[in-house]
N, C-alpha and C positions, 0 to 999 in steps of 0.2 A: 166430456173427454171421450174422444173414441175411441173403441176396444182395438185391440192387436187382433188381425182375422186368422183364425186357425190354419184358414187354409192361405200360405205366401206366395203371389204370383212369382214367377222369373222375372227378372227383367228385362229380360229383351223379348219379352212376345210378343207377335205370336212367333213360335219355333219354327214352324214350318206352312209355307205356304204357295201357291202354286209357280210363283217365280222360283221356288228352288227346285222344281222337277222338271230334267230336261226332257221329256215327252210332255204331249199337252193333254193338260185335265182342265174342268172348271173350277175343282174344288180339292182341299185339302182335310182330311177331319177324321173323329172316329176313331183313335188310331190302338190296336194292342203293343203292348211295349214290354218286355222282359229283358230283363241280363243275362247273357249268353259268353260264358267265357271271357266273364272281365267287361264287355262291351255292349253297348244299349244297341237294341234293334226295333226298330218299330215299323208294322205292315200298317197301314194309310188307308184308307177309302176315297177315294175320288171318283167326281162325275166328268161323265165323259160328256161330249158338247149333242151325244145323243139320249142324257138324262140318265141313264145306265148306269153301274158302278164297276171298279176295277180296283184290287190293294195292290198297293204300289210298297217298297221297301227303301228303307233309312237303315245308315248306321251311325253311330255315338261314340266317342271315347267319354264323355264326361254326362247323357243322359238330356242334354240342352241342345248343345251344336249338333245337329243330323246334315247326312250330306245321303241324298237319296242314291240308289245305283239307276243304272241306264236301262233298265227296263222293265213293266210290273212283276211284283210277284206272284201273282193270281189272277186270271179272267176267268169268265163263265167258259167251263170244258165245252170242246168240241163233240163230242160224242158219246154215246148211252144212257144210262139214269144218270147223270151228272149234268149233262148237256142238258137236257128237258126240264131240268128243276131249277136248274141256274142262267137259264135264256135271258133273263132280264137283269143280270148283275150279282154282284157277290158282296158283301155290304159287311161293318160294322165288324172286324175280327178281334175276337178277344185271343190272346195267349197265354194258352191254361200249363203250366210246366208238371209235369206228373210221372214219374219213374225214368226220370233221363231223357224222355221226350218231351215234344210240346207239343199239343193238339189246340188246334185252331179250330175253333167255332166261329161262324158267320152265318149272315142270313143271305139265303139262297130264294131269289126272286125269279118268278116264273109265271106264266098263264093260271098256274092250279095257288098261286097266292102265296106265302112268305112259309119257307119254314130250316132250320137248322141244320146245314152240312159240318163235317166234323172231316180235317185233315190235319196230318200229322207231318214236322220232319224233326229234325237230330239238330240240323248245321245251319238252317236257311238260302241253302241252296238248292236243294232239293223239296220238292212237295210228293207227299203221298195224302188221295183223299180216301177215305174209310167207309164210310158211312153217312147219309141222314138219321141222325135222331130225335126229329121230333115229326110229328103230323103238320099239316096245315092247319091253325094258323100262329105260329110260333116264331119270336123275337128272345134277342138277349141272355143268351147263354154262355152264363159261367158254369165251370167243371174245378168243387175243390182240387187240391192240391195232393192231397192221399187220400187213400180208400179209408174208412169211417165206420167200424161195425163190420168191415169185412166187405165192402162194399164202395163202389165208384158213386161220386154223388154231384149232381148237378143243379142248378136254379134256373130258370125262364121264366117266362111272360107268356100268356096268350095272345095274339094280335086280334084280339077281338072283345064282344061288348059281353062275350056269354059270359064269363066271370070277370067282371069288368077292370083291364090291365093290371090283375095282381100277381104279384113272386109264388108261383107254384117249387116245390122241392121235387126229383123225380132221383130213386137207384139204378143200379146197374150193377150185373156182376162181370161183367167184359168190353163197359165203353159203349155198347153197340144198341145190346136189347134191353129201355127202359120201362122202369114201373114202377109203382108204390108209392104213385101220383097224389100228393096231395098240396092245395092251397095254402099256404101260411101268412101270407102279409097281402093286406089289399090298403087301397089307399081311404086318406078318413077328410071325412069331409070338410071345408071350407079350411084344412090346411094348407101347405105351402105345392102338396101333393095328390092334392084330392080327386086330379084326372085322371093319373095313371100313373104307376110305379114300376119300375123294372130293374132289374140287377147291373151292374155297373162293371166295375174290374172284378177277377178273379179273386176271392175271400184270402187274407190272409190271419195266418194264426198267430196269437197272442197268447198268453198266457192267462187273459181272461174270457175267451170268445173266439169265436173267429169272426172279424173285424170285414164288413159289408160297405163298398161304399156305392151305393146307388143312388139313381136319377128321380125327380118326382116332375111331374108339371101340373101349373097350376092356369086352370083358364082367365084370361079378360079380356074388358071390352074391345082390346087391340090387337089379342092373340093369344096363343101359350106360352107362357115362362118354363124354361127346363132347368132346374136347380141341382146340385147333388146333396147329398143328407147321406149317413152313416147310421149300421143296427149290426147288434150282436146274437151271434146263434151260438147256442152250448155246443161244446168240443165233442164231447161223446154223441150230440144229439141234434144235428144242425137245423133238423125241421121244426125246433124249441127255442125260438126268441126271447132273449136275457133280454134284450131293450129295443127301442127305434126311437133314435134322435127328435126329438119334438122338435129342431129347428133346423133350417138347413148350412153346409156347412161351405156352399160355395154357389153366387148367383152371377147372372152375366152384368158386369159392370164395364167393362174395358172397351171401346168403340167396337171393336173387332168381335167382341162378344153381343154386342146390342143388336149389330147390323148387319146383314150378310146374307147366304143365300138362304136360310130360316132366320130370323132374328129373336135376340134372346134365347139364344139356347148355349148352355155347360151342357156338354154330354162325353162323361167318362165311361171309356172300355180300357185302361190302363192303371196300375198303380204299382209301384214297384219298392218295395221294401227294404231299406237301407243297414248296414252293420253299425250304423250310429244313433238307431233308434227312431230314425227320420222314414219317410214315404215318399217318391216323387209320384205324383200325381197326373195324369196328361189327360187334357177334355179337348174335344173340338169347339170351337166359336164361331155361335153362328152359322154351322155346317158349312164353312169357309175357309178353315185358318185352324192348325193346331197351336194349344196351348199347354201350359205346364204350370207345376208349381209343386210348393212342399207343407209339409205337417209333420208333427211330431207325430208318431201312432199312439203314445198311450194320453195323450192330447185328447187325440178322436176316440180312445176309450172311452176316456173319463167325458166329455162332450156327450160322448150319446148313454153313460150309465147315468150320469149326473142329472139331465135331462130328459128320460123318458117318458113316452106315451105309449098305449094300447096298439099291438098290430095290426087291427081289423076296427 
């Protein structure tokens, strides 16, 4: 008998994909997604036909049907430390909601290699960019949702082999200047994640944890698999993992997920928290095609306490 999968596609995916954006991209994927006044918003990553990236924006009334607006919402800045570090594209935004604003993390690609700008607005019509916060070579940053201990607190990845793709924890007492750098989750071998692991959507809180839904990939003979899998970090103490899901909780099944312009790849920067106990979900497929779907959260609770393995 087959199990019921935690996590429910939509049914009409993929949601969005490059026939629905009147400008031309090659690709659609990646996407950050928050509720904003009643209405779903989602900034996009697409490549442009010179391989480069661009976030492009959607709006929702129902979090499924997006109808994109007529121009992006982001390119690489024209000029100063913004322009220099983001010359080669603006990639992968997560939307971190935090004291009335949102701040937008992405990865900022340049000649000096991959690392973490950080822009804020109010409305989605306006951008303001703040800061780089991390070094080179840094991916995948989420920004809890409030301060913790008195403190801003963030997750990433290194984009490199020196502590080979594990969730580092880093504080802050103003957004800006981090520290208090330390490794908490790397991946374990010959499981579903044992290439490389990194932080997914924006943490949200539960009443048991705060509830992680990230990416793992696992290598074969034909390429990498990018899965998601869910882990809980204590409330008072986020860099102290309660569990990590021994199994994963969403794999590329759907053609549009198998085939595309990376094949086999889920890869979630969204997850959006419902007043019915529910989560919608949003992965790219295939780095082609956004996708969607739903979960109970204390589902994915109980999923990854019920199931646990070792962080390291």
């Amino acid at each position: 008998m087959k199990h019921k999968p935690i996590v429910e596609r939509f049914a009409n995916n993929p949601i969005l994909t490059t026939d629905d954006v009147p400008y031309k991209v090659e690709t659609v994927h990646n996407a950050g997604v928050v509720k904003h006044q009643g209405k779903y918003i989602m900034l996009f990553r697409s490549h442009l036909d010179t391989g480069r990236s661009i976030i492009g924006i959607a709006d929702s009334q129902d979090g499924i049907k997006f109808t994109v607006r007529p121009e992006p919402f982001m390119t690489p800045a024209s000029e100063g430390i913004f322009a220099e570090y983001e010359a080669f594209g603006v990639e992968d935004p997560r939307i971190n909601p935090l004291e009335g604003e949102y701040y937008i993390t992405y990865s900022a690609y340049s000649p000096h290699g991959v690392r973490i700008g950080m822009a804020r607005t109010r409305d989605f019509t306006t951008l303001e960019r703040v800061a780089f916060i991390t070094q080179a070579d840094y991916r995948n940053t989420v920004i809890f949702p409030e301060k913790i201990g008195g403190k801003y607190v963030k997750l990433d990845r290194p984009h490199s082999d020196i502590s080979p793709w594990s969730v580092w924890i880093s504080y802050s007492p103003d957004l800006i200047h981090w520290g208090e750098s330390r490794v908490i989750m790397k991946p374990v071998t010959y499981h579903w994640d044992e290439m490389k692991i990194g932080p997914g959507a924006p943490p949200i809180k539960t009443s048991r944890g705060w509830l992680n839904i990230y990416h793992g990939v696992f290598p074969t003979m034909s390429g990498s698999v990018y899965r998601l899998g869910v882990c809980m970090h204590a409330l008072d103490d986020p860099a102290r993992l309660i569990a990590v899901g021994d199994r994963w909780i969403l794999q590329p099944e759907d053609p549009w997920e198998v085939s595309g312009y990376v094949d086999n790849v889920v890869f979630t920067c969204a997850a959006v928290p419902e007043p019915d106990g529910t989560v919608k979900i949003y992965w790219g497929g295939a780095d082609k095609v956004m996708c969607g779907g739903t979960a109970r959260i204390e589902e994915l609770v109980d999923f990854c306490l019920d199931n646990p393995r070792e962080p390291f």
